[in-house]
C-alpha positions in Angstrom: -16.7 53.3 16.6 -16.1 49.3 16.8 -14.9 47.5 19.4 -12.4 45.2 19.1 -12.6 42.0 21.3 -9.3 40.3 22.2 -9.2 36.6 21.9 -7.5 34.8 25.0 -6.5 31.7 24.1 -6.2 28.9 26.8 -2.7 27.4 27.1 -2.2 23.8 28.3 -3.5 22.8 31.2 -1.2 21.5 33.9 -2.2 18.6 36.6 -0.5 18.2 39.7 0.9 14.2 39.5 -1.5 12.0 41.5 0.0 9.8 44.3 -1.4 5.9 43.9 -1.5 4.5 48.0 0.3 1.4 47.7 -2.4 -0.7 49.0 -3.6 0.5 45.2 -0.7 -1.1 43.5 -1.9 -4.7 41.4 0.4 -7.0 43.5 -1.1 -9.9 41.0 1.9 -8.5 38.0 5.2 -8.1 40.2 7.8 -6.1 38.8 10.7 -8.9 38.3 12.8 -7.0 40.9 10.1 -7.8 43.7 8.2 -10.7 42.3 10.6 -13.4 44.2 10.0 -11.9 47.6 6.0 -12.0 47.3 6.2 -15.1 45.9 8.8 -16.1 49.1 6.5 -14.2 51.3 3.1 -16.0 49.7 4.8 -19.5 50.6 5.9 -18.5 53.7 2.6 -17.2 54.7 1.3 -20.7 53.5 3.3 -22.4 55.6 2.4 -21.2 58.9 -1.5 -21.7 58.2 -0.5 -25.0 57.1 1.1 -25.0 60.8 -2.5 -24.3 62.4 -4.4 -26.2 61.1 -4.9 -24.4 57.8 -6.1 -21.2 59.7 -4.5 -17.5 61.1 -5.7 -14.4 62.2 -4.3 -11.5 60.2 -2.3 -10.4 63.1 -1.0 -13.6 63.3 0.6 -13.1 59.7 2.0 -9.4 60.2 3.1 -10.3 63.1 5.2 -13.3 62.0 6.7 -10.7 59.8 4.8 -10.4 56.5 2.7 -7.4 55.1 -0.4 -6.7 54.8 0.2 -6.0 50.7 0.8 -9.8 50.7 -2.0 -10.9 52.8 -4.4 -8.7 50.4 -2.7 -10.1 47.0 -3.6 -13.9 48.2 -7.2 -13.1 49.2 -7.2 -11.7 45.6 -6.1 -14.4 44.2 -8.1 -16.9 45.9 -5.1 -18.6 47.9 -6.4 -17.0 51.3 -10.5 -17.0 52.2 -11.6 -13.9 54.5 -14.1 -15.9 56.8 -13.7 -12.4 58.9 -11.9 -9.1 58.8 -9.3 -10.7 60.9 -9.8 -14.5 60.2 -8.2 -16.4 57.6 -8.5 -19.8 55.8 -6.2 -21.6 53.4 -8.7 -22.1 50.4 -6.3 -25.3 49.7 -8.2 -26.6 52.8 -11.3 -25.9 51.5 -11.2 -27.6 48.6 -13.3 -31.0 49.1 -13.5 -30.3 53.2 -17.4 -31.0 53.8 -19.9 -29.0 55.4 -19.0 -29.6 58.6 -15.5 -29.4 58.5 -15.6 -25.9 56.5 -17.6 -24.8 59.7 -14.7 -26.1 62.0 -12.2 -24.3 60.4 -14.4 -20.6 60.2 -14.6 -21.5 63.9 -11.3 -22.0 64.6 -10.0 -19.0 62.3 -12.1 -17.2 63.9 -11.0 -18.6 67.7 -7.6 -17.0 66.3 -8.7 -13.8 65.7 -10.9 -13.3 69.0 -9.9 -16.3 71.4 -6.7 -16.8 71.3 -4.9 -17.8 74.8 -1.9 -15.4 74.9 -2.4 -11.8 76.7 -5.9 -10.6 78.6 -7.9 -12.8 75.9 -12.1 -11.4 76.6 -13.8 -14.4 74.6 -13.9 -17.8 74.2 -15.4 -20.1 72.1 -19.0 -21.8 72.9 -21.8 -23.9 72.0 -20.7 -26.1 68.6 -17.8 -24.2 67.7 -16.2 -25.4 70.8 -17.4 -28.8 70.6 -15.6 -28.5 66.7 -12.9 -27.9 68.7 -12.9 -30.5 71.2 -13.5 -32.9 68.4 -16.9 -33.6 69.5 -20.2 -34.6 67.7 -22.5 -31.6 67.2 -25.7 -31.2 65.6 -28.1 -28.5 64.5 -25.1 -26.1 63.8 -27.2 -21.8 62.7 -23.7 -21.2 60.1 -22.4 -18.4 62.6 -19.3 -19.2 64.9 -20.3 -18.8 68.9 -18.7 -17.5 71.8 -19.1 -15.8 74.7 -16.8 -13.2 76.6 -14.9 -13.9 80.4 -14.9 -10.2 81.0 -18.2 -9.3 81.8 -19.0 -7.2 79.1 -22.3 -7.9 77.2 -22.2 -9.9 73.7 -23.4 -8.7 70.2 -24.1 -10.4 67.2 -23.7 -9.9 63.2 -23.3 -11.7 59.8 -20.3 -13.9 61.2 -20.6 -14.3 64.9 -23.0 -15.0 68.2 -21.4 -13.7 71.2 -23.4 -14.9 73.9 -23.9 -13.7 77.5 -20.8 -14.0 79.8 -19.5 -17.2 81.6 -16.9 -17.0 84.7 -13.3 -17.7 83.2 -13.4 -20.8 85.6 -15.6 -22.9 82.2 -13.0 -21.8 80.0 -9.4 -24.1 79.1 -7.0 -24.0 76.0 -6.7 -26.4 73.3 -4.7 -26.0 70.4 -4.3 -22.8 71.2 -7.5 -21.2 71.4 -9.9 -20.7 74.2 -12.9 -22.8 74.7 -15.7 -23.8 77.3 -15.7 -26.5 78.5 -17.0 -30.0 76.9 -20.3 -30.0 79.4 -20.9 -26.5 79.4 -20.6 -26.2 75.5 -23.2 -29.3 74.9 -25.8 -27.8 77.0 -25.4 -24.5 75.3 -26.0 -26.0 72.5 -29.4 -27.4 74.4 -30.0 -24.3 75.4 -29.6 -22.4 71.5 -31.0 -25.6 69.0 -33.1 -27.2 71.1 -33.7 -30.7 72.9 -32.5 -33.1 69.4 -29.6 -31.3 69.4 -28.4 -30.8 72.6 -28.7 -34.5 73.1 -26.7 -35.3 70.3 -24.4 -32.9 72.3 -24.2 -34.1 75.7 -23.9 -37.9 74.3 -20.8 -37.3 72.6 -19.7 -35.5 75.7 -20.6 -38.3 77.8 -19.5 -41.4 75.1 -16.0 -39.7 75.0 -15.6 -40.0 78.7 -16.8 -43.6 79.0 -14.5 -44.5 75.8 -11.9 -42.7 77.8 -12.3 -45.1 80.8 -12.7 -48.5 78.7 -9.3 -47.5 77.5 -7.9 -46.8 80.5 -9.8 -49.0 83.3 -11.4 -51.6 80.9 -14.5 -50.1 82.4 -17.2 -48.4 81.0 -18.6 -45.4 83.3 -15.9 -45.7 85.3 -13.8 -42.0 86.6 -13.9 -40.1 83.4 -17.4 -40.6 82.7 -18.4 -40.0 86.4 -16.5 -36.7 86.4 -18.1 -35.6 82.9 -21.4 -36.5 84.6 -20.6 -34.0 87.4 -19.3 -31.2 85.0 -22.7 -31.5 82.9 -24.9 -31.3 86.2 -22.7 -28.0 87.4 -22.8 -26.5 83.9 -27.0 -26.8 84.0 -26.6 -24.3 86.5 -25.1 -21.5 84.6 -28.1 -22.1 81.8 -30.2 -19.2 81.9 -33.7 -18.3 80.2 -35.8 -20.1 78.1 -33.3 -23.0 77.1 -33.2 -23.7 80.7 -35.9 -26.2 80.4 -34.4 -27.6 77.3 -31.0 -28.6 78.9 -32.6 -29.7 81.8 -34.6 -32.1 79.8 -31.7 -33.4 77.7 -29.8 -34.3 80.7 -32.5 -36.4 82.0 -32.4 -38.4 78.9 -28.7 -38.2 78.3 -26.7 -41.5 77.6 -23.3 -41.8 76.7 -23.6 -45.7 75.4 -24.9 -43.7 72.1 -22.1 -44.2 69.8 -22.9 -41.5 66.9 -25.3 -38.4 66.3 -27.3 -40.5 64.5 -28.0 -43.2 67.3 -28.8 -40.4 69.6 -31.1 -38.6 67.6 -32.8 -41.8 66.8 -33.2 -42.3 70.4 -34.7 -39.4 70.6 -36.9 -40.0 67.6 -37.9 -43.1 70.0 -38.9 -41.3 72.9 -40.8 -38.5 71.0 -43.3 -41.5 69.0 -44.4 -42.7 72.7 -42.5 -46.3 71.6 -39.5 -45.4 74.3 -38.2 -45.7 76.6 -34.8 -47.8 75.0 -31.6 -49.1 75.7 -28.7 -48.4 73.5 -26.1 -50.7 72.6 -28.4 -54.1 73.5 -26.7 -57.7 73.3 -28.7 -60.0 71.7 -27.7 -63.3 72.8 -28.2 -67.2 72.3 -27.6 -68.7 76.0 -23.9 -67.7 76.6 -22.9 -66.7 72.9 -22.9 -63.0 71.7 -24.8 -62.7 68.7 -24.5 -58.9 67.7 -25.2 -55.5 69.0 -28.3 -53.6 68.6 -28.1 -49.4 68.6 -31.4 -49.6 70.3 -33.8 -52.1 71.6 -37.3 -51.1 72.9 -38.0 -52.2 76.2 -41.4 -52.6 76.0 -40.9 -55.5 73.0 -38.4 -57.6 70.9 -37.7 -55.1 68.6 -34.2 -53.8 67.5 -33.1 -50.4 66.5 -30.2 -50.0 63.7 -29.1 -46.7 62.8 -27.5 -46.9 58.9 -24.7 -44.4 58.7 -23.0 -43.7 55.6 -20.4 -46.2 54.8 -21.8 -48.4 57.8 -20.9 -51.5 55.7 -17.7 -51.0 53.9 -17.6 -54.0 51.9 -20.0 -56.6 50.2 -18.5 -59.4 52.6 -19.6 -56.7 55.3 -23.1 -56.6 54.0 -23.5 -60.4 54.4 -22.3 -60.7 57.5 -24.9 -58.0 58.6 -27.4 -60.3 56.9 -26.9 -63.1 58.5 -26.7 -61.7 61.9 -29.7 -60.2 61.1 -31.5 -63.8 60.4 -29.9 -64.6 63.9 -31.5 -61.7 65.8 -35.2 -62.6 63.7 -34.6 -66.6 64.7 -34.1 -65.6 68.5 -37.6 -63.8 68.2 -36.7 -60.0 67.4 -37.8 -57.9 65.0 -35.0 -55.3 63.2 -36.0 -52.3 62.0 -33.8 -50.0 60.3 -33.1 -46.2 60.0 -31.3 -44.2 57.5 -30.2 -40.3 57.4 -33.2 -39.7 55.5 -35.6 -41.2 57.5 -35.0 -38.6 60.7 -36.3 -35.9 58.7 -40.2 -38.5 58.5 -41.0 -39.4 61.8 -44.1 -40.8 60.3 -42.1 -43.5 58.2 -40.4 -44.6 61.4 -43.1 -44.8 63.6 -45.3 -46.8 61.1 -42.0 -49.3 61.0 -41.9 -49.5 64.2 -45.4 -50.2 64.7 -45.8 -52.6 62.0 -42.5 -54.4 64.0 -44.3 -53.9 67.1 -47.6 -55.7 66.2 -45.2 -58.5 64.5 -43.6 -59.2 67.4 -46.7 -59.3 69.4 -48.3 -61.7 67.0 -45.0 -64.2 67.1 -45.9 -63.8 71.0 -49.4 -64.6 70.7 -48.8 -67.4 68.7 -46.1 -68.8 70.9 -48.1 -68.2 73.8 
């Protein structure tokens, strides 16, 4: 008997069609019957970041009227940066901003997404990001944008952002838009986070915009506006809790608004911390009733001069020779000069052996005067 086996043979197989989400679609080759209106959406999009300052939150942008396929197509193609899920930067911006001002606008792209003023905002911005804000001097700057919440509710903290412990609404205004803390409250958090060097680079350019406020205004330096900033810094010490307590509380003891830059104030402080202060910013050096310059700092103690060297201090080689020569004034009225550059904050011992070699200079001159 044999068996016969019957041979089955497979037919075509048949796939169900897949569907393609059309998030999935490459919106970087447009069909020519929709490429216009991504392109018109892509400028229009542009345009109101321009608007702001170069910045949006993505619910900004939808709601304005243009879709999320858009928004994505421009981060792909590197006209939009995603500083956070809902935070957005024109990379046009970008290009040749510097440090500091790429951290201004991830803070205030970020203020968009999370501290906006319109309905029952919960956060605001703090510390340096809302000094960036108020157009402040800030120093010492972690790369993460800070704020804290008005509703209570405790913070959190990831890759992007630092959202401290609450505040009462009261510390918290608008400008351009966004929420912030206020000046004083904002330096001394920054006091409070950083550390003494920082904070006092901080609460000077609080303190310097308020006096430079009142010399335009009264002709007077420390007049009203530098009085009430004063009185806003003391209240806001009070809301400084834990261990940067001691740190704020230290940096407005030493605190002086007559400070002109970051760098001034954190060779002050550079000053103090040697054992050659204590100092007086912005000295006049003088020959009977004739200004001869100002000094950035003068030690009290002796005849010796202070000049903080920013970049791009002297602009021009007639500049530079003026600076000389007022120089050879200051040394023919009996003061030594010494001088400090960007560099030099980062070697305290550098300094303090200039300063000591100017020191025991001006002591001799004394001696042999004397």
């Amino acid at each position: 008997m044999h068996l016969v086996h019957k041979v089955v043979r497979p037919g075509p197989i048949r796939r169900a069609p897949v569907a393609i989400p059309a998030e999935a679609v490459d919106d970087d080759r447009p069909s020519s019957a929709d490429g216009g209106t991504l392109r018109h959406m892509s400028e229009g999009i542009t345009r109101l970041l321009e608007a702001q300052g170069g910045v949006a939150s993505a619910r900004e942008v939808l709601v304005a009227g243009f879709s999320r396929r858009t928004v994505e197509r421009m981060v792909r193609r590197g006209e939009l940066v995603r500083v956070r899920r809902d935070a957005l930067v024109l990379a046009s911006v970008l290009t040749g901003a510097t440090p500091w001002e790429k951290r201004a606008l991830a803070a205030r792209a970020v203020g968009r997404s999370l501290a906006q003023s319109p309905g029952a905002a919960t956060h605001a911005l703090s510390h340096e990001s809302a000094l960036m804000v108020h157009g402040l001097p800030w120093f010492g700057e972690d790369g993460l944008v800070h704020l804290v919440r008005t509703d209570g509710r405790r913070g959190r903290r990831d890759d992007t952002v630092w959202v401290h412990r609450p505040v009462d609404a009261r510390w918290v205004g608008v400008v351009d838009g966004l929420r912030v803390v206020s000046p004083g409250l904002a330096a001394l958090q920054v006091a409070a986070t950083h550390g003494v060097e920082a904070g006092l680079v901080a609460v000077d350019g609080v303190l310097h915009q308020a006096g430079t406020a009142d010399l335009a205004d009264h002709t007077r330096w420390d007049a009203a506006a530098a009085a009430r900033m004063r009185h806003e810094v003391a209240r806001a010490l009070g809301t400084v809790r834990g261990a940067g307590a001691s740190a704020a509380a230290l940096v407005l003891e030493h605190a002086d608004g007559r400070s002109e830059s970051a760098g001034e104030s954190r060779s002050r402080w550079l000053v103090h911390s040697l054992g050659l202060g204590p100092c007086t910013p912005q000295f006049e050096v003088r020959d009977g009733p004739l200004l001869v310059g100002i000094a950035d700092l003068k030690l009290d103690r002796w005849p010796v001069l202070v000049e903080f060297d920013g970049a791009g201090k002297y602009t021009s080689h007639e500049s530079l020779l003026a600076e000389k020569d007022r120089e050879d004034r200051m040394r023919t009225l009996g003061y030594e000069l010494v001088r400090i550059r960007w560099n030099d904050l980062a070697r305290p011992q550098v300094v303090r052996r200039r300063l000591l070699e100017a020191v025991a200079r001006a002591e001799s001159r004394a001696t042999a005067a004397g």
